[in-house]
C-alpha positions as CSV (number, residue, x, y, z in Angstrom):
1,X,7.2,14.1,4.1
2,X,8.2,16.3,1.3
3,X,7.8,19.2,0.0
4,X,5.3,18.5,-3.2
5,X,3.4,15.7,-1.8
6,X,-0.1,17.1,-2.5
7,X,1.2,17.9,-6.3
8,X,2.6,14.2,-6.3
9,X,-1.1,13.1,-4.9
10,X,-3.5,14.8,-6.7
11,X,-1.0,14.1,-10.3
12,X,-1.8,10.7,-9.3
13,X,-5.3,11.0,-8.7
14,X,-5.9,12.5,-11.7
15,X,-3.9,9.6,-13.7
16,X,-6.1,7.1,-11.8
17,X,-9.3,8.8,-12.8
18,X,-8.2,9.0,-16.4
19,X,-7.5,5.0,-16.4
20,X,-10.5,3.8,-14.6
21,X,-13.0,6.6,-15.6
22,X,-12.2,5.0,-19.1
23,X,-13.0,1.3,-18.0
24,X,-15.3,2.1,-15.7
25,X,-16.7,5.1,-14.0
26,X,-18.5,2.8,-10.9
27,X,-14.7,1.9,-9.5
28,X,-14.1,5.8,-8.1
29,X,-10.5,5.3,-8.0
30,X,-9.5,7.4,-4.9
31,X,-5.7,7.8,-4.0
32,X,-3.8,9.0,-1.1
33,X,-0.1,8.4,0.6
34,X,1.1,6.6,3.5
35,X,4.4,7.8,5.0
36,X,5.8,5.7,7.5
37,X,8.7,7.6,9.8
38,X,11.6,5.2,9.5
39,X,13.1,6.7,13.0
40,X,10.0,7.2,15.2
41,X,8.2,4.6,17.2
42,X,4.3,4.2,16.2
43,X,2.8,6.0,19.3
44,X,5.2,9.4,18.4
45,X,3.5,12.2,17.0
46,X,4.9,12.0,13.2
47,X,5.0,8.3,12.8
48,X,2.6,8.3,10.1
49,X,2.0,11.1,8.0
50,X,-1.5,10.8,5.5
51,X,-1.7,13.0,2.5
52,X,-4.3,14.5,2.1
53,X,-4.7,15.3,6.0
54,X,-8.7,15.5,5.8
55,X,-8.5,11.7,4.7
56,X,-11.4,10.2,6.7
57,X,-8.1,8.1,8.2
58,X,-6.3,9.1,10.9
59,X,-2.4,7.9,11.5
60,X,-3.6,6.0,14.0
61,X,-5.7,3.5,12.0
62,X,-2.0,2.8,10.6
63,X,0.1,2.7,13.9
64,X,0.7,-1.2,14.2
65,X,1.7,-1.5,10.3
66,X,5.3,-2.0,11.0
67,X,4.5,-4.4,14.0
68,X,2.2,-6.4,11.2
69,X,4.7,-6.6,8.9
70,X,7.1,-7.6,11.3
71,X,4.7,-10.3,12.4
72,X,4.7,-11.2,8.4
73,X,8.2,-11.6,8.0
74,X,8.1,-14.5,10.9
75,X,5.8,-16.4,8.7
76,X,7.5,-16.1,5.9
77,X,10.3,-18.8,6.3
78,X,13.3,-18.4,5.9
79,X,15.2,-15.5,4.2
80,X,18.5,-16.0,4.9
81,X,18.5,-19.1,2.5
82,X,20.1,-17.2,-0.1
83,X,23.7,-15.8,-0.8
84,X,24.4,-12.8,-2.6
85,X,27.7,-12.5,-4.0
86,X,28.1,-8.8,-3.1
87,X,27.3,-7.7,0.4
88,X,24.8,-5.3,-1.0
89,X,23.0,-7.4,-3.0
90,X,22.0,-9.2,0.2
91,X,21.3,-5.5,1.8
92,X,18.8,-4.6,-1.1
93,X,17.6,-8.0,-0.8
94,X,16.6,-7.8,2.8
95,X,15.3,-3.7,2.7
96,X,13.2,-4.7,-1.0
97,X,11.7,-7.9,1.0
98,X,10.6,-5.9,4.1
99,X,9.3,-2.9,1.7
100,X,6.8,-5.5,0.6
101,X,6.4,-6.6,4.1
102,X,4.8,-3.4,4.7
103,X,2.4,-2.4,2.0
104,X,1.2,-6.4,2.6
105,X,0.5,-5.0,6.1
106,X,-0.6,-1.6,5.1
107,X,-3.2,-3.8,3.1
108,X,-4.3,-5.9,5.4
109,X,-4.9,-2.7,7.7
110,X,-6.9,-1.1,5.1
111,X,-9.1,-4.3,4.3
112,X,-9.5,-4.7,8.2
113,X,-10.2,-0.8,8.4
114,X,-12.9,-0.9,5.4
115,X,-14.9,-3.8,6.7
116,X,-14.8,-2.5,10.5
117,X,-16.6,0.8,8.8
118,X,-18.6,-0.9,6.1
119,X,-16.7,1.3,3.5
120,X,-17.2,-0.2,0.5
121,X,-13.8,0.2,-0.6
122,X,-11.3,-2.2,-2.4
123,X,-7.2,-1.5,-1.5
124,X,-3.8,-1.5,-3.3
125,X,-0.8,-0.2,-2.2
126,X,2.2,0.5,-3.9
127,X,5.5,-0.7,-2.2
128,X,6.9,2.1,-0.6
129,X,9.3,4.0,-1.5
130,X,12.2,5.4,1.5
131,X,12.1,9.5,1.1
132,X,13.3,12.0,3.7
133,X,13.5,9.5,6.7
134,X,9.8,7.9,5.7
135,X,8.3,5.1,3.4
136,X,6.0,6.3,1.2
137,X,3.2,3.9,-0.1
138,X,1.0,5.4,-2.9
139,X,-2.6,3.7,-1.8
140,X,-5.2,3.3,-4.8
141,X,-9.0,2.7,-3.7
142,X,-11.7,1.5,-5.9
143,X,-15.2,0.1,-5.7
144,X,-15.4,-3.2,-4.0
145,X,-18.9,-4.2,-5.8
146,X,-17.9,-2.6,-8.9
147,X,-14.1,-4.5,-8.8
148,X,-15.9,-7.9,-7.9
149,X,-18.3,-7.4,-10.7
150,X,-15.2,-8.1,-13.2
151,X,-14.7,-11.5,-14.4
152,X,-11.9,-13.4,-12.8
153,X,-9.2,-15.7,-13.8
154,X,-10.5,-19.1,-12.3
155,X,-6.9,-20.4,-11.3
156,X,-5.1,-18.9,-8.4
157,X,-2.4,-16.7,-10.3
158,X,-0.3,-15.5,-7.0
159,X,1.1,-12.3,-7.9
160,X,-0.6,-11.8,-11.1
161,X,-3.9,-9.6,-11.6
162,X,-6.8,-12.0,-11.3
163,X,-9.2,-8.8,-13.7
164,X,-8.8,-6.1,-15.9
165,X,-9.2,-3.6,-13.2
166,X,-6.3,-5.4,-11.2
167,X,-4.4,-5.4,-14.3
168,X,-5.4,-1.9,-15.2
């Protein structure tokens, strides 16, 4: 994807470790990117790139992503609601929105992909980022029995961390 990926990668690895490692040593924070070729079709060698490569995934756990998120944005409603002043307001608008489209469905993909393999693994993705022709989603993984150990909020707080470790 580019050319310090694996420096970019293990930086945040090691920032990860030295967060949770302090809150809890149990959540194994594990992270790795995504890349997602913006020009390629899903089945083309290329389409997804995973850093590192010997991640026990292979881009082809992650070739219907874009195909989920599309599916997403149909059950969203309606997005064209709202009018921008400037014409690319409404362009950053629409690329931000399906951004988060996708690391929804890169999440979904993972949850699917740990339970299928009884990996006892807990996902969060970053929204991408576009770099070099590809969206780049930083994934974090923690501990699924040592995340749902945490005390929870007991209202439903959409889009606010419902623990410390989802604050954290």
């Amino acid at each position: 994807m580019w050319e310090h990926q694996s420096l970019f990668r293990v930086s945040a690895q090691l920032f990860a470790e030295g967060i949770f490692n302090l809150l809890d040593r149990s959540l194994r924070p594990e992270v790795f990117l995504l890349g997602f070729a913006s020009s390629k079709e899903a089945d083309e060698p290329g389409a997804v790139i995973i850093e590192p490569s010997t991640m026990r995934y292979s881009p082809l756990d992650f070739k219907d992503v874009k195909g989920i998120a599309a599916t997403l944005e149909t059950d969203t409603g309606p997005q064209g609601i709202v009018y921008h002043l400037h014409p690319n307001d409404h362009d950053r608008t629409a690329k931000h929105h399906w951004y988060e489209l996708v690391c929804r469905a890169t999440e979904t993909t993972l949850q699917d992909l740990a339970t299928s393999r009884n990996e006892n693994r807990r996902s969060f993705c970053a929204v991408p980022v576009s770099l070099q022709g590809y969206l780049v989603t930083v994934v974090l993984q923690l501990s699924t029995d040592c995340y749902d150990g945490y005390y929870t909020l007991p209202k439903s707080t959409a889009g606010r961390p419902v623990n410390l470790p989802h604050a954290a």
